[in-house]
C-alpha atoms as one frame of an Amber mdcrd trajectory, in Angstrom:
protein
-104.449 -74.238-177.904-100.607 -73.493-177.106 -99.559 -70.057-178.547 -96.685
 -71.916-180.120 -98.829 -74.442-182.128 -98.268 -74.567-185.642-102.099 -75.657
-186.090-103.458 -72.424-184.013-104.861 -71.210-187.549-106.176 -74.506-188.475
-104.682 -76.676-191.591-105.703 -75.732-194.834-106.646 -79.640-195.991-106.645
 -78.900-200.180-102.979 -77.460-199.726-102.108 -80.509-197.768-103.404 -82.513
-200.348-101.017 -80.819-202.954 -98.343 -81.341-200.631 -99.014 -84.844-200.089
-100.556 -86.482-202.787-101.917 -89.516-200.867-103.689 -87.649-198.264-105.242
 -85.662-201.609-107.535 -88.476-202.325-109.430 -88.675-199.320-110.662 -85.254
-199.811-114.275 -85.075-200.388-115.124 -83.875-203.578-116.452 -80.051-203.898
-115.404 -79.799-200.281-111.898 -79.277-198.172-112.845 -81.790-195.850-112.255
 -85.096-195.302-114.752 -88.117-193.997-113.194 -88.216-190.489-114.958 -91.477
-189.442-112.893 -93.754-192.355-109.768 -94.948-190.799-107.801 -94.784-193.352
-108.318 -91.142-193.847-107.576 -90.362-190.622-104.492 -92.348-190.922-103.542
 -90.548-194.178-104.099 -87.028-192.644-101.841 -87.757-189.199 -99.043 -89.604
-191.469 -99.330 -86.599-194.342 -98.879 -83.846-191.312 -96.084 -85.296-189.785
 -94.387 -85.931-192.944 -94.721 -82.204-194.392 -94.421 -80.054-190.775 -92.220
 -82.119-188.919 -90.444 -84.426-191.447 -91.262 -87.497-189.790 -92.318 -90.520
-191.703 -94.520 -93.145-189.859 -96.498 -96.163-190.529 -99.635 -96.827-188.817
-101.288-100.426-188.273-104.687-100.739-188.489-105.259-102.220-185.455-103.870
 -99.719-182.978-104.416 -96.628-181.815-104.143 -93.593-184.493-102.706 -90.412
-183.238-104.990 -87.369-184.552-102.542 -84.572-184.612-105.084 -82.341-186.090
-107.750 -81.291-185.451-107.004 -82.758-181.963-103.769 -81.220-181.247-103.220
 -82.651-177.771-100.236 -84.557-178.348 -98.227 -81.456-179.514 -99.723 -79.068
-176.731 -98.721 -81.434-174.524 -95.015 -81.481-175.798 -94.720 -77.728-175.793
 -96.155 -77.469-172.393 -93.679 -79.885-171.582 -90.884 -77.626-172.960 -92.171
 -74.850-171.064 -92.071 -76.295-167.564 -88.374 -77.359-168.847 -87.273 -74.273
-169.759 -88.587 -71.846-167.112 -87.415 -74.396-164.283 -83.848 -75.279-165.820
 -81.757 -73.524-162.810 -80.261 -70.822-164.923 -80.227 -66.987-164.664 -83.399
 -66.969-167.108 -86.450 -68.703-168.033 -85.855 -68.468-171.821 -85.118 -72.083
-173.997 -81.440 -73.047-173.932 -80.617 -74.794-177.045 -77.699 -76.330-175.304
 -79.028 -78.212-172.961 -79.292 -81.486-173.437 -83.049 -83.197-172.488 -83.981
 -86.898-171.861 -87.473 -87.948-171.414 -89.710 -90.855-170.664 -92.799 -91.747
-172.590 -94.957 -94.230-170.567 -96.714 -96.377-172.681 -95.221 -95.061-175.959
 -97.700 -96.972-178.253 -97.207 -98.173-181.925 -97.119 -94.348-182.979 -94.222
 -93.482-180.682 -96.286 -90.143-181.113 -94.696 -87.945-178.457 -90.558 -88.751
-178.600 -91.227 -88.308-182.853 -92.597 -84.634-182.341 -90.472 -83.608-179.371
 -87.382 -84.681-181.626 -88.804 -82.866-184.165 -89.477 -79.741-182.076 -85.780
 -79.994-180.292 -82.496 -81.185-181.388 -81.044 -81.792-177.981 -83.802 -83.524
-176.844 -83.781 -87.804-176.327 -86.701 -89.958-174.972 -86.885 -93.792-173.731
 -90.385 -95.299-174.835 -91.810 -97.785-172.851 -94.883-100.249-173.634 -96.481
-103.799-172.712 -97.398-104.430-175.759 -95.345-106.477-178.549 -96.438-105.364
-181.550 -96.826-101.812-180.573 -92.931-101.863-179.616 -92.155-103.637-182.830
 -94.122-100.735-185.290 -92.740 -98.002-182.285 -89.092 -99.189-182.988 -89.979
 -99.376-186.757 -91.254 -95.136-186.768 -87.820 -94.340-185.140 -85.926 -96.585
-187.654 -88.152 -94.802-190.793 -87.123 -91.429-188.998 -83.713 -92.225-188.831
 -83.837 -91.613-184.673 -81.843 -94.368-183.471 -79.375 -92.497-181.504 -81.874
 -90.219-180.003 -85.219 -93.231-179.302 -84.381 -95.820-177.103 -87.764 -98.315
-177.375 -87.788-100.637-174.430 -90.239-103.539-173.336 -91.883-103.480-169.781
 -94.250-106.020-167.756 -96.951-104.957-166.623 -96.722-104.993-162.915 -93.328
-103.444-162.678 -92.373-100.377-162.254 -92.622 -96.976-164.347 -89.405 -95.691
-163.468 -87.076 -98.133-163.653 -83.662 -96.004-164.732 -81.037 -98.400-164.369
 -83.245-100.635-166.835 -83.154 -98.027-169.359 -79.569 -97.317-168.992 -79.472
 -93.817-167.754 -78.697 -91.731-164.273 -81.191 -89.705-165.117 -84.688 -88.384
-166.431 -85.730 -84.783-166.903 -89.473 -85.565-167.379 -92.101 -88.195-167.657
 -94.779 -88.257-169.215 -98.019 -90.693-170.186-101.868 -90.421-171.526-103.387
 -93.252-169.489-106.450 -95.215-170.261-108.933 -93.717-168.819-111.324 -96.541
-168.573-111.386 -98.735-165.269-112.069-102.298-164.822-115.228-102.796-162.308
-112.965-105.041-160.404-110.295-102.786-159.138-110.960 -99.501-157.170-108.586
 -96.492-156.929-106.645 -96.325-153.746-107.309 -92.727-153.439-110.124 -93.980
-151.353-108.740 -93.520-148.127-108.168 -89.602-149.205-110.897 -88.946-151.706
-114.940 -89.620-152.028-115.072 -93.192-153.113-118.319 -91.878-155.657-115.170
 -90.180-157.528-112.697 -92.167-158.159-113.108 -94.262-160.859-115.609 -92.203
-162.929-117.073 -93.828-166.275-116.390 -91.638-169.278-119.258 -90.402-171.755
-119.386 -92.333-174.816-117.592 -90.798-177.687-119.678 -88.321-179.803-120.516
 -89.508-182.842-118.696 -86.699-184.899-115.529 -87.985-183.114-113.349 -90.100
-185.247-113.844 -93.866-184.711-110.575 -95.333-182.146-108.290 -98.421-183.572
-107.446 -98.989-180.136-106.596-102.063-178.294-108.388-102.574-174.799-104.737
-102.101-173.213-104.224 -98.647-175.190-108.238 -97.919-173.481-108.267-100.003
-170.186-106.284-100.289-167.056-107.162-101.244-163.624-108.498 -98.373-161.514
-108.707 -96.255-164.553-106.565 -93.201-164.723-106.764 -92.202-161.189-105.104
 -95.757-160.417-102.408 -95.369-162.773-101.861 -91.664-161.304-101.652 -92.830
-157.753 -98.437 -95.973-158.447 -96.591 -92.641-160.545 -96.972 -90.647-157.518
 -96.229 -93.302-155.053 -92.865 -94.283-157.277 -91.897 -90.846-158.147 -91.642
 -90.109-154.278 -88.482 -92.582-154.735 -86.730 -90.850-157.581 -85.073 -87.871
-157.029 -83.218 -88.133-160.043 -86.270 -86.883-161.870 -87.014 -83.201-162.533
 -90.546 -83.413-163.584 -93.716 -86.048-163.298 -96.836 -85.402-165.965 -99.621
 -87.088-166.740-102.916 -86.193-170.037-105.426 -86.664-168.207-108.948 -87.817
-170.041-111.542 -87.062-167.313-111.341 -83.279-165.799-113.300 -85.200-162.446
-109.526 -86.796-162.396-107.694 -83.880-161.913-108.407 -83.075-158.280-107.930
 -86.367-157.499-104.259 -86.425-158.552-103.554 -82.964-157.036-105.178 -83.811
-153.697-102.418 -86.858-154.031 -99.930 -84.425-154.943-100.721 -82.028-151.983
-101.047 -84.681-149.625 -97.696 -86.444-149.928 -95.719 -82.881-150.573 -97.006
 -81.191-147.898 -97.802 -77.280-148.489 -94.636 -76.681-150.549 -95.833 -79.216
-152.890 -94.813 -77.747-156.586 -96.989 -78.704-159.140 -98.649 -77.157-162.333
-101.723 -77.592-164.331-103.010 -76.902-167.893-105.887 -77.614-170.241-105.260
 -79.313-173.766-107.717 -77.192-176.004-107.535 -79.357-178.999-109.972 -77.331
-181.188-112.053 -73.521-181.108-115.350 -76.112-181.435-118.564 -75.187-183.630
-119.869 -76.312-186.501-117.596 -79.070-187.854-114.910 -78.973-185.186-115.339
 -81.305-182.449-113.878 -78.822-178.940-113.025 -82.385-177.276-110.324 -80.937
-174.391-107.679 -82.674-172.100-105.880 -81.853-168.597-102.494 -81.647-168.273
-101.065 -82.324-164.380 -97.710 -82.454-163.678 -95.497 -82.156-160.576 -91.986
 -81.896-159.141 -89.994 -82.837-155.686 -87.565 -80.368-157.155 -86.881 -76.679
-155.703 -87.004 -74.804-159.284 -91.120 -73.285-159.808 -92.163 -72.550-163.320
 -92.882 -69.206-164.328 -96.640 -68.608-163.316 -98.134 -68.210-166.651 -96.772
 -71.869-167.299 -97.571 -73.344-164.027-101.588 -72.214-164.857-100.929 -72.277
-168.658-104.699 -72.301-170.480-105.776 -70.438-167.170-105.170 -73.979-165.088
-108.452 -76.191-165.104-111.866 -74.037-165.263-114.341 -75.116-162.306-112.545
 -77.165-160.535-111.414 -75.811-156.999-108.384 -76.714-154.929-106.020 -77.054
-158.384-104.145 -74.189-158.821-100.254 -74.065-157.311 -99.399 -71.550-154.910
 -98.153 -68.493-157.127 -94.605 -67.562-157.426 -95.314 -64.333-159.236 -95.846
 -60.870-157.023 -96.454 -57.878-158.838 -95.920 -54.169-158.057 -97.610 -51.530
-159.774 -96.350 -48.050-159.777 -98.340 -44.931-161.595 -96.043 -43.565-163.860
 -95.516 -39.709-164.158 -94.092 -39.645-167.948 -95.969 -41.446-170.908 -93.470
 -44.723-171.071 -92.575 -44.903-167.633 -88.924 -45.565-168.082 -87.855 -43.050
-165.510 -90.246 -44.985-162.666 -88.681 -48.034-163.699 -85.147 -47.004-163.190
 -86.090 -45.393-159.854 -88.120 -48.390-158.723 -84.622 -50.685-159.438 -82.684
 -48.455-158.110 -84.996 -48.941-154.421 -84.902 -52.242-155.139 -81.580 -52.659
-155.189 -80.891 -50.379-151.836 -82.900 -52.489-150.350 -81.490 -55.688-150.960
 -77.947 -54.409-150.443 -79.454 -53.240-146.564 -80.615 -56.733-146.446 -77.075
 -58.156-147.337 -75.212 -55.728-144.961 -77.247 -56.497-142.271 -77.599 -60.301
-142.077 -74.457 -61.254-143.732 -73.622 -62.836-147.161 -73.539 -65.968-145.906
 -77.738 -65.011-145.703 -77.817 -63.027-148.466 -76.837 -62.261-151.446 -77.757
 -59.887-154.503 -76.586 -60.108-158.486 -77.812 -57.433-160.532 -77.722 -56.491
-164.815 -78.203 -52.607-164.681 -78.969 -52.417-167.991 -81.222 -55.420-168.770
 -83.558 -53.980-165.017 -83.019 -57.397-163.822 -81.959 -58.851-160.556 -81.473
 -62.079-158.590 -81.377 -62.581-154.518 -80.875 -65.556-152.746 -82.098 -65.389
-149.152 -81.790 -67.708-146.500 -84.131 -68.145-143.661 -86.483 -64.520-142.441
 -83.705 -61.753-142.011 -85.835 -58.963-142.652 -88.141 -59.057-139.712 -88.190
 -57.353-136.527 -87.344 -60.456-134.377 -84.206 -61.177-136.750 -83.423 -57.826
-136.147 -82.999 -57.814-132.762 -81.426 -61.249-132.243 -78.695 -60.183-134.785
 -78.538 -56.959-131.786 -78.411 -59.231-129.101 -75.902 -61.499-130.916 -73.594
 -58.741-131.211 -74.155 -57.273-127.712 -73.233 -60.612-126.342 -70.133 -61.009
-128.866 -68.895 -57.317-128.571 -70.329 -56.414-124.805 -70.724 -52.735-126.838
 -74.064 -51.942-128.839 -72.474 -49.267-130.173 -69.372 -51.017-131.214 -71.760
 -53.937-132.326 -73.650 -51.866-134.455 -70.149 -50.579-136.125 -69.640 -53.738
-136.879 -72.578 -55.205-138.219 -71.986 -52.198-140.816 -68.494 -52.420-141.671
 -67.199 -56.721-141.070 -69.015 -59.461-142.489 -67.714 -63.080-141.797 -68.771
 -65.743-144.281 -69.109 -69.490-142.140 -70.548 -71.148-145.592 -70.721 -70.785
-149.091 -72.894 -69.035-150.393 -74.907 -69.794-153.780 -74.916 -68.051-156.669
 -78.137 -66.328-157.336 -78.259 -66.093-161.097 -77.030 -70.055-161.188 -79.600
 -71.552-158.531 -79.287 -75.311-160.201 -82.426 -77.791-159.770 -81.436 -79.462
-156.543 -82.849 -79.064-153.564 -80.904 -76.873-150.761 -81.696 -73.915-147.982
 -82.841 -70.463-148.869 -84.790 -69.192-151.640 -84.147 -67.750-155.376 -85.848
 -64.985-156.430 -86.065 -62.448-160.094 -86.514 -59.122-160.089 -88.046 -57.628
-163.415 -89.066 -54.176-164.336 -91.661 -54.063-167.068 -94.717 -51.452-168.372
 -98.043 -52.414-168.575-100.969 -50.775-170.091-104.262 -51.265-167.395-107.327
 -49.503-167.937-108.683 -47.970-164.530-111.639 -45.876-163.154-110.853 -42.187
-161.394-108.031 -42.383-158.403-109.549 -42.229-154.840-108.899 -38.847-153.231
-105.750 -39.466-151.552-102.661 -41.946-152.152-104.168 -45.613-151.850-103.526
 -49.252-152.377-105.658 -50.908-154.251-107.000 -53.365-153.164-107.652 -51.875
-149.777-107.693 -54.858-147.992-104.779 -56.334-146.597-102.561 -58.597-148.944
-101.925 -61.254-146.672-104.262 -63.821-146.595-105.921 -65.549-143.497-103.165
 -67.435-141.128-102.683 -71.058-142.570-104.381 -70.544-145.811-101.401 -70.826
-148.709-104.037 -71.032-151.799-106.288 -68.518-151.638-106.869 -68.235-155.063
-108.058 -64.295-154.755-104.917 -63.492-153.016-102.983 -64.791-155.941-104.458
 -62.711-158.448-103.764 -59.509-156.187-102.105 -56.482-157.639-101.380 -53.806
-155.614-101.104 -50.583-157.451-100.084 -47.432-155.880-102.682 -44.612-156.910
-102.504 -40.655-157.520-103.589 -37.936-154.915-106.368 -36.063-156.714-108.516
 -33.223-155.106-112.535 -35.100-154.971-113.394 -32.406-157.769-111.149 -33.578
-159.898-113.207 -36.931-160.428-115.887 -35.411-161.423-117.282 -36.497-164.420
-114.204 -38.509-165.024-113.928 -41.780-167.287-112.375 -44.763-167.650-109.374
 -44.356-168.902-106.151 -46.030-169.842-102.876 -45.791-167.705 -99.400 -47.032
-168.435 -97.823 -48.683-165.472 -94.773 -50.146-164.180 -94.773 -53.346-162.616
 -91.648 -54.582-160.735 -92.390 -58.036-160.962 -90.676 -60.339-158.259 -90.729
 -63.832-159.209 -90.049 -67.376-157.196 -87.117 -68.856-159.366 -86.327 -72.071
-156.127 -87.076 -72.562-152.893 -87.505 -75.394-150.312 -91.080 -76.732-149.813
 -90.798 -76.092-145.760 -89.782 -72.393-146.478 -92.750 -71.137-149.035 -94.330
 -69.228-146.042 -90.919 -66.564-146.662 -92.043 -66.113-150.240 -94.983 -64.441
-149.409 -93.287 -62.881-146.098 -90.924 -61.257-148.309 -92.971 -59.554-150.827
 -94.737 -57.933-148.392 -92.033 -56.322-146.380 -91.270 -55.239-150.106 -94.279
 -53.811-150.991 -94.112 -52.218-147.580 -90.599 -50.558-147.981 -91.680 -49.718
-151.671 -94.894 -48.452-151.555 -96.233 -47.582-148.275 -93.245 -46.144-146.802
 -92.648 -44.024-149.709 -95.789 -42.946-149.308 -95.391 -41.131-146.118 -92.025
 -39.771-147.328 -93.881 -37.856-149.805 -96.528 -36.851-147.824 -93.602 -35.496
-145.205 -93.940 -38.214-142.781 -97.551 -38.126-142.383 -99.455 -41.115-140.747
């Protein structure tokens, strides 16, 4: 479950029934329960939380879907994983919320609830959706919770037909959308197939779901609100396929029902964005499960033909999705880990800036501003690059040397002025502002932070460990085991000194280099560029301290 849910610690159903008097009656006598297969108390329970946490008032038919927020608390996770991708892809010199800035979002098949615009409303004033739906009297009791809510300004409820399209913005009277999102049916008809076909095993792609369990609540669904052609990998593949044409839109997402749907949509994803595609992935853990809680889970998938990446725990939030291969994004996160010398580590950390920042101002010097540039708070640790195209390598190197040979006929004099003149041709960007559109270069963070890692005895001499080498194999850009690489620069230590040693725990600090925008066709440098930091960092510091050795 979200770590921002209100329902983490469960609801406390007798106090809810003092609270809300109607909901009181359903509870069971002698008990804090309720009888979750009667409709009507399930209905009581969703309208009696909304009411009292999120001051909503709604009126559910009887006849269409009811919206369990608790104990299945998908709807909400989904809206604050949606405000997470938001807020840690927004363009701006942090990935913190900004209260100012002013949201509009699509709800795809909105239903007679209007569920998801009432509790991101709720959760943020700035926000605004547009909720869409086939169905007539589903828009009619949709319109009716934004009109009981007082929402008019901020809900715009609009009919579609089914057949046309899912983002249709001059329709809905805007320029632009900063997300979608939609919890497709995720039962198929046996007439249609999924046209992931051609890319996927055919056995997969519509698969039938398990019938419900028969703690689950009963559904007051209508076969639209349960059925669509193809099931949801169908309805997945048109979104794709449309959102390829809207560039206006900062973010795609999609519940999915069926974790064998997943890889089918991020296959799709992969496929049509190439190796830069940017896309993230969560699991929906509605309840802890046991004895009188049901565990039922959902996948969240959602992706982006924007620059901006979301911070890495957001991108895998919930770990991703568990046993399923091939899902998780490439990571935008590289850490550093130094051994401190002092209990706190806030001496390492100012030193390790401090290299940080020498080297970046090398960079700048040496390529140019108009490839480089560096921003920096001193007192926060925290710094921004942008970097355009490989300037740090030895072939840039020496064409930069040949390029001032040829201009200056004097290696000498070139050199001089490599050092001393820089001549801007275009305009730079400003690396603490990057924006969400697309352009050349990438956008990088530089954070200094202390961790606390629990470690067995140092090898004998100064180390990296892992050993191995942290690039991965030539043309593989998702090795999952080279993502989760840390590469932490150990103690020398005389053997006898690990003698009978234990595990112990060590503070550490962790310059922390993070992937704020880049274009797809340049997310090879990402990975090119923390190494030649960890390099300049680690290893070469290394054999200054060992006098040059090796």
């Amino acid at each position: 479950m979200h770590e921002r849910s209100i329902y983490r610690r469960g609801v406390d159903f007798v106090q809810l029934g003092r609270d809300c008097p109607e909901f009181g009656k359903y509870l069971i006598k002698g008990t804090s329960q309720i009888d979750f297969k009667d409709p009507n108390a399930v209905r009581a329970l969703t309208t009696a939380l909304l009411k009292r946490d999120f001051k909503v008032t709604v009126e559910l038919p009887e006849d269409r879907l009811c919206p369990p927020v608790y104990p299945l608390p998908n709807r909400l996770n989904y809206i604050l994983w949606l405000q997470d991708l938001l807020d840690t892809t927004s363009g701006g010199p942090t990935d913190s919320y900004d209260p100012n800035r002013e949201v509009i979002g699509l709800d795809i098949g909105v239903g007679a609830s209007c569920i998801y615009p009432l509790l991101g409303c709720a959760s943020r004033p700035t926000w605004k959706f547009i909720g869409t739906d086939i169905d007539d009297k589903s828009l009619l009791y949709a319109q009716k919770q934004v009109s009981l809510s007082d929402l008019e300004g901020r809900i715009k409820i609009v009919k579609m037909e089914e057949g046309r399209k899912f983002l249709d913005l001059e329709r809905f009277g805007v320029t632009r959308l900063d997300f979608t999102m939609s919890n497709p049916p995720f039962y198929s008809t046996p007439q249609t197939s999924a046209p992931f076909s051609t890319h996927t095993t055919p056995a997969n792609l519509t698969p039938t779901p398990k019938p419900p369990h028969p703690s689950q609540p009963p559904s007051f669904a209508t076969p639209a609100e349960l059925v669509t052609p193809g099931g949801e990998p169908h309805f997945a593949y048109l979104l794709i396929q449309e959102s390829l044409h809207q560039r206006s839109i900062q973010w795609f997402s999609l519940m999915l029902g069926l974790k064998s749907s997943v890889k089918l949509v991020v296959d799709e994803i992969k496929r049509v964005g190439g190796k830069g595609a940017n896309w993230a992935v969560t699991t929906f853990i509605q309840s802890q499960g046991g004895k009188g809680k049901w565990g039922t889970r959902r996948w969240g998938v959602a992706w982006s033909w924007k620059g901006c990446r979301p911070r890495w725990d957001v991108a895998v939030a919930e770990g991703g999705v568990r046993g399923v291969s091939g899902v998780r994004p490439v990571k935008g996160e590289f850490d550093v880990l130094f051994a401190d010398e002092q209990e706190g580590g806030i001496g390492v950390g100012v030193c390790v800036f401090g290299k940080v920042k020498k080297i970046m101002e090398g960079l700048r010097r040496d390529a140019g501003e108009e490839m480089v540039r560096w921003e920096e708070d001193c007192e926060q640790a925290i710094g921004w690059a942008w970097v355009r195209g490989n300037v740090w390598s030895r072939r840039a190197r020496r064409r930069r040397g040949r390029e001032d040979v040829e201009e200056n006929g004097n290696p000498a004099v070139a050199n001089t002025t490599t050092t001393t003149t820089i001549t801007t041709t275009i305009t730079a960007p400003d690396p603490k502002n990057p924006g969400i559109d697309l352009e050349p270069g990438m956008f990088l963070r530089f954070t200094i932070s202390t961790k606390s890692i629990t470690s067995s005895p140092p090898p004998r001499s100064p180390s990296l460990s892992p050993s191995r080498s942290p690039s991965p194999p030539s043309g593989n850009h998702h090795s999952n085991e080279y993502d989760q690489m840390d590469y932490t620069l150990t103690d020398a230590r005389p053997p006898e000194s690990n003698k009978g040693s234990q595990m112990k725990e060590n503070t550490k600090t962790v310059l922390t280099i993070c992937l704020v925008k880049i274009c797809p066709d340049d997310i090879d440098l990402f990975e090119s560029f923390c190494g030649m930091m960890r390099r300049k960092l680690v290893i070469e510091e290394t054999r200054v301290g060992e006098g040059g050795r090796g």
